[in-house]
N, C-alpha and C positions, 0 to 999 in steps of 0.2 A: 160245049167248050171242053178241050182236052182237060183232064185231072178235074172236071167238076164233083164236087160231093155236098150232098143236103144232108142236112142237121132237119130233123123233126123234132123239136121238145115236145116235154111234157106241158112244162107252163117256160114260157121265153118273159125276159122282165125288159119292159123297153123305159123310154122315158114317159111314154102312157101310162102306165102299168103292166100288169101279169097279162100275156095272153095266152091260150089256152088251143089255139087256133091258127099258129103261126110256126116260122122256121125261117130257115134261110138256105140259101147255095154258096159255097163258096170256090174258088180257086187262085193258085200263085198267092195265096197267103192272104185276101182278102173278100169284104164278099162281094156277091154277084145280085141277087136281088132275097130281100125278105119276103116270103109269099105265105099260103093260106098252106096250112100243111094238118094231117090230123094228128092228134095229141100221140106222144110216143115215149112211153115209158122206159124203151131201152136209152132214149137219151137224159131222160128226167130232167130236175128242176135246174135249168141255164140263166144265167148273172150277165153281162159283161164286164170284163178283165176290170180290173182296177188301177188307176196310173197313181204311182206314190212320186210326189213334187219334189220332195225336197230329199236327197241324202248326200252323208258324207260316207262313203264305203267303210273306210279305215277303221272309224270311229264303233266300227261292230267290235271289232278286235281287244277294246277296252270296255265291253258293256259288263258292267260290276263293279269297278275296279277304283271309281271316284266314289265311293259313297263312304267313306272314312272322314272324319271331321278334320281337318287341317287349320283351320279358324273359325273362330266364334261367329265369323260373320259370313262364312261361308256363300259363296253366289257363284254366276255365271261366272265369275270374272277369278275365283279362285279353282274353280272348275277349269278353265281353261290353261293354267298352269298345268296341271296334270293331263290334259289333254296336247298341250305343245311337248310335254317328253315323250309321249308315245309317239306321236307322230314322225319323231326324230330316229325312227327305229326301223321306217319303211323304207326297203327296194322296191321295183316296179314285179318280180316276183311274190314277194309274200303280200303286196298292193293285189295282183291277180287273184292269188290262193285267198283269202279274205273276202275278196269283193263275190268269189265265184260262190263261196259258201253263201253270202247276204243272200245272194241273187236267188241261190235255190230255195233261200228260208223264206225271202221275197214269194217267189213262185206258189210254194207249196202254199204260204197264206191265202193267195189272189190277185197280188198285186201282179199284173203283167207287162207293166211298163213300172221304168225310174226313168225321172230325171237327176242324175250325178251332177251334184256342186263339186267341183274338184279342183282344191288346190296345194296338192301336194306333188308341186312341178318338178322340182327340179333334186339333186343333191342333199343333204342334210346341211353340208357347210354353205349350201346356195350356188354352187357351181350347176352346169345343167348338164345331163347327161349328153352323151357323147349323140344321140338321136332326142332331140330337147320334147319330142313330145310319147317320150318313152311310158312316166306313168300315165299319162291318158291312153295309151294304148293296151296299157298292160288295162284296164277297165272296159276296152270297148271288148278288147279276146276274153274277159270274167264275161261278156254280156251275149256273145254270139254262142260261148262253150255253154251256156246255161237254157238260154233259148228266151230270155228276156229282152223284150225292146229297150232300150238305152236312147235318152236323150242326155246327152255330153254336154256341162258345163266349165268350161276351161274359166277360169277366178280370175281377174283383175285384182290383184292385193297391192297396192304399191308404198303406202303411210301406215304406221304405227299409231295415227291417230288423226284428228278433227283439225289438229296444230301441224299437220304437215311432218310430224318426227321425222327419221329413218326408223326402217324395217328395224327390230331389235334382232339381234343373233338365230334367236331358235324361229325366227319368222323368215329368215330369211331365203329357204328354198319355196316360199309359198311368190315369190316377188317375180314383177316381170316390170320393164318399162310400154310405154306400149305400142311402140313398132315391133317388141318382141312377140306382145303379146298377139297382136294382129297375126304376124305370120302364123303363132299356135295354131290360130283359129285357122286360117286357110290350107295350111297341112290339115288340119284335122277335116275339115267341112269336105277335102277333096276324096275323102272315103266316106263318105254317105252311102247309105243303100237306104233298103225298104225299111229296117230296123234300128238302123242306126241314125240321128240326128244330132248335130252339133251348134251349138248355141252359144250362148254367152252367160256370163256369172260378175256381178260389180258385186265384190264383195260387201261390199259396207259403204255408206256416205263417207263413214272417219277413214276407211283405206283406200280411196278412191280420189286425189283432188279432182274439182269442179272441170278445171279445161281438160283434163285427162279421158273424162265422162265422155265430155261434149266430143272430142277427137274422135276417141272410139266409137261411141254411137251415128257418129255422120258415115261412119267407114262399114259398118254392116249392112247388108242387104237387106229391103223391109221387111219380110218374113221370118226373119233371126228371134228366135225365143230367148229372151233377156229375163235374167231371175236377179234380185238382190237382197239381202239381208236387211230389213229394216224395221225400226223404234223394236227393237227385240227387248231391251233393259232401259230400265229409268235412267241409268247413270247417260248411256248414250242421247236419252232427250234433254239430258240435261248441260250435254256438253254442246250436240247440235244448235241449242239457243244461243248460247255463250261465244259459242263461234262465227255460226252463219247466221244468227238472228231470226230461226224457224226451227219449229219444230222438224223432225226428220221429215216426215210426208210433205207434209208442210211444204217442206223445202225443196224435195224431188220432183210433187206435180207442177212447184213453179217453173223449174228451170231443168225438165224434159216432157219430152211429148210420151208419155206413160197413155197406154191405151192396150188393146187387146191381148197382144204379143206378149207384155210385162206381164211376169210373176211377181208381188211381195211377201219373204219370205217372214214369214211370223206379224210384224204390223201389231207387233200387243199393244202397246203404248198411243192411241188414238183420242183424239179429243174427238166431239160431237162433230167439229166443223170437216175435222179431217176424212172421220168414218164417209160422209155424207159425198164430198168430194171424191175420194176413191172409190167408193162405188161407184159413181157417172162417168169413169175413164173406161169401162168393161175389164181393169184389169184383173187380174186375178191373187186372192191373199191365199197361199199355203203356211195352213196350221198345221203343227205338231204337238198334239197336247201331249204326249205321253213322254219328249225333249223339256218342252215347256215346264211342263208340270217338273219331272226330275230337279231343274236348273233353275224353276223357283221363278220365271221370267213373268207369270203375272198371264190372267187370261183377254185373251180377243172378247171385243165386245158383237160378240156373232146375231144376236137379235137386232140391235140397233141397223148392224152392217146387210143383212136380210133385208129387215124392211126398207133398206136405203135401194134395194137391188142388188146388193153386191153377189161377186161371184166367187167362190171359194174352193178351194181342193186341201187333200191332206199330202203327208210325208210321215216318214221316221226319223226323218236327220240324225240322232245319233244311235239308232238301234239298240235301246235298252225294251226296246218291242218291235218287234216286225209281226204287226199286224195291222192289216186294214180297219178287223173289226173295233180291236183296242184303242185305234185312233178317232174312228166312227163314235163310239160308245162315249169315250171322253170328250168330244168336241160336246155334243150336249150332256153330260154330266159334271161340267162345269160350268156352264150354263143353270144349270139347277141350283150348284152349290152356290152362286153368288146372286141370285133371282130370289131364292127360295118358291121355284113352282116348278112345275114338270112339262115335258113336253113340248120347248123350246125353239126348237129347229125346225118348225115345221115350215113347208113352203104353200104355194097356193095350190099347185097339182095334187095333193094327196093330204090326208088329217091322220098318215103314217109319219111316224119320226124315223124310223127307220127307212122307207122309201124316197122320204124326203131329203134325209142326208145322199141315199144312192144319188138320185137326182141330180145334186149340186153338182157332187164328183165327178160325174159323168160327165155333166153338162161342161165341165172346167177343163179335162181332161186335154183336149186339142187345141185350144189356143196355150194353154199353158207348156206341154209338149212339141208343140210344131207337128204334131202325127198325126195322120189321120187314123184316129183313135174311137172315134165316136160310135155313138151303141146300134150297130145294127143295122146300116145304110148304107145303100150299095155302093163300092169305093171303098170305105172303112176296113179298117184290120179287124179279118177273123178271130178277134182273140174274146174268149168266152169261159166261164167258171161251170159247173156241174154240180150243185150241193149233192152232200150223201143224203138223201130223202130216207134212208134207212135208221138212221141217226136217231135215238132218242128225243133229240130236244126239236126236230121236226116231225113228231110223230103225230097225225094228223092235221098238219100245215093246210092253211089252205091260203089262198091267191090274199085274202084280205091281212093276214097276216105271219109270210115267212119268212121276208125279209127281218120284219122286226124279231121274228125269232132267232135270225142269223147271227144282228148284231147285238139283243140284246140280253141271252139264254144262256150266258159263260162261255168258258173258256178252251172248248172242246172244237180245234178245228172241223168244220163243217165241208169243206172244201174237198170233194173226191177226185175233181179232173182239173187240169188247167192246158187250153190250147193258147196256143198264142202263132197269130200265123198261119191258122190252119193244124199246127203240128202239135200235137199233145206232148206235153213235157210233163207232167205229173197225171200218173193213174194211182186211184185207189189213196191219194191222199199224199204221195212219195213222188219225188222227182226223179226222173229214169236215170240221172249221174248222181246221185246223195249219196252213196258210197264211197263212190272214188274220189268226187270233189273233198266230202268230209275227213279221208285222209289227207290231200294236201293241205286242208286248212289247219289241220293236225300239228303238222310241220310245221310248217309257217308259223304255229302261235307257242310254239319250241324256240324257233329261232326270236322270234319278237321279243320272250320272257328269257330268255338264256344271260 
């Protein structure tokens, strides 16, 4: 086949575990078959890419900047006042110059795919630009200039709350009705390629009425990756009861057909009956522990939801970390803190917690993306990580134990290559644009603060 190139590793990690004995071929950005190859140290220790579920780009832009006490009582919810005045400060340029910087810090971590929640549509005053699907494009050109796959989530925001409010003032460029919203999507979806995916985003139960749902959901094609925000805060189950007479999940497996394709973003707030239920739909819950944790929202109960089956991946959402591992590391270290034992996450392929968490991610990766993402099978995107095996804190790694040394040995990126595509975007630990993208973000975070 024209442009074929074989990878020989050293040790290749699949969803088996380490092998020692393997490789692949790839070309046109994806592979061709995984075969028997001998061990090759010029390629050394190979991962697959990592897809991070959930992000808000912008929201990199103010990582630091909420952590001053405002009130005593301080929560998501006064958080998010500081987070609606910055938001009020973006164009679809310093949205690019932001997003390109995340994507490289993205990169150079692991992650090789995002899915972008995005819904900072329109104007500040809520008018929509003069091309309405401007800032999502200005994200998809942050995702093609960076060399990151992008799966695009265009927001459905349309209520202020569970009572049907109106948008308040500083919500109001996030708002679409939803024949508006529909066309977003079909302008956007009609520039698909191999790297790019567009999908959907309900932001919330409380910003979403019920028929609005149900409209939109009958009008997508079945393949459409649907992400939503849901029981993220106690106040929200407390209002969902009050209102619709169900807790959030609760409420959403009754009255949609939630199954593969659905992402639930965060899902903290689960009773026994609910965990149990959402596991049996195959949908997938993306955690953020290192958002979570920040924002105070209370942890997923991940052992319960394991044993039930369930399928799980991570995110950043608001990048006060871009790191896979940090988010790895945390998902079971809170699991510890509220257990009191160790060693939490383990699944039944491995009695590694570290290979166990790869696992799930991996395993979550492509239904939760819509991409063919998956680790190492022919079809799948060539995208693949390269540990520094030179590295201190890998120094005599062996197959039984590298990964855990990856995610669990500090804070010293480990990560020396990242392909994605076939194309190598980070050598030596650097992404081949961090220079010049880090100056525009330069700009941009001039103009934001000015």
């Amino acid at each position: 086949m024209p442009g074929m190139q074989t990878l020989d590793a050293e040790r290749l990690w699949t969803p088996g575990g380490w092998r020692t004995d393997a490789g692949f071929t790839h070309a046109d950005g994806r592979i061709v078959e995984r075969m028997a190859a001998q061990p090759s140290e010029s390629a050394g220790i190979v991962l697959p890419g990592i897809a991070n579920l959930h992000s808000h780009a912008f929201q990199r832009a103010m990582a630091g900047m909420a952590e001053r006490r405002t009130n005593p009582e301080d929560s998501f919810w006064t958080w998010r006042d500081t987070m609606y005045r910055f938001a009020a400060r973006f164009d679809p340029d310093t949205l690019h110059a932001v997003a390109s910087q995340l994507y490289v810090e993205m990169l150079e971590s692991g992650y090789t795919t995002v899915c972008e929640f995005h819904y900072l549509h329109h104007a500040p005053d809520g008018r929509p630009y003069a091309d309405p699907a401007a800032m999502s494009r200005a994200l998809v050109r942050a995702a093609r200039d960076t060399g990151i796959r992008l799966t695009l989530l265009p927001v459905l925001y349309m209520t202020g709350g569970f009572d049907g409010r109106a948008l308040a003032e500083r919500q109001r460029r996030f708002g679409h009705d939803v024949d508006a919203f529909l066309r977003l999507f079909e302008t956007l979806r009609a520039d698909d390629d191999d790297s790019v995916r567009t999908g959907i985003a309900l932001h919330s139960l409380r910003a979403v009425p019920h028929e609005a749902m149900r409209t939109v959901l009958a009008a997508l094609p079945s393949d459409t990756p649907i992400h939503i925000h849901i029981a993220e805060q106690v106040g929200e189950v407390q209002d969902c009861l009050a209102l619709r007479g169900a807790r959030p999940v609760e409420w959403l497996l009754a009255n949609a057909d939630v199954g593969r394709g659905w992402t639930l973003v965060h899902a903290t707030h689960l009773d026994a009956k609910e965990v149990r239920a959402l596991a049996a739909t195959g949908a997938t819950v993306a955690l953020c522990p290192t958002t979570e944790a920040n924002l105070g929202d209370g942890l997923f109960p991940l052992r319960a939801f394991l044993e039930a089956g369930g399928s799980w991946g991570i995110g950043s959402d608001s990048h006060i970390s871009v790191s896979p591992v940090e988010e790895l590391r945390w998902a079971e270290y809170g699991q510890r803190l509220i257990s009191h034992h160790r060693n939490i996450a383990v699944g039944t392929a491995s009695d590694s917690v570290g290979e166990s968490l790869l696992h799930d991610v991996c395993a979550s990766a492509e239904p939760a993306t819509g991409q063919a993402i998956g680790c190492f099978y022919a079809g799948a995107g060539a995208d693949w990580l390269v540990l520094d095996r030179d590295a201190p804190q890998l120094t005599g790694a062996t197959v039984a134990d590298t990964v855990d040394r990856w995610i669990f040995s500090g804070n010293r990126p480990l990560v020396r290559e990242v392909h994605v595509a076939g194309a190598q975007v980070v050598s030596d630990g650097r992404h081949r644009d961090a220079e010049r993208i880090a100056t525009g973000f330069r700009a941009a975070m001039q103009a934001l603060m000015a």
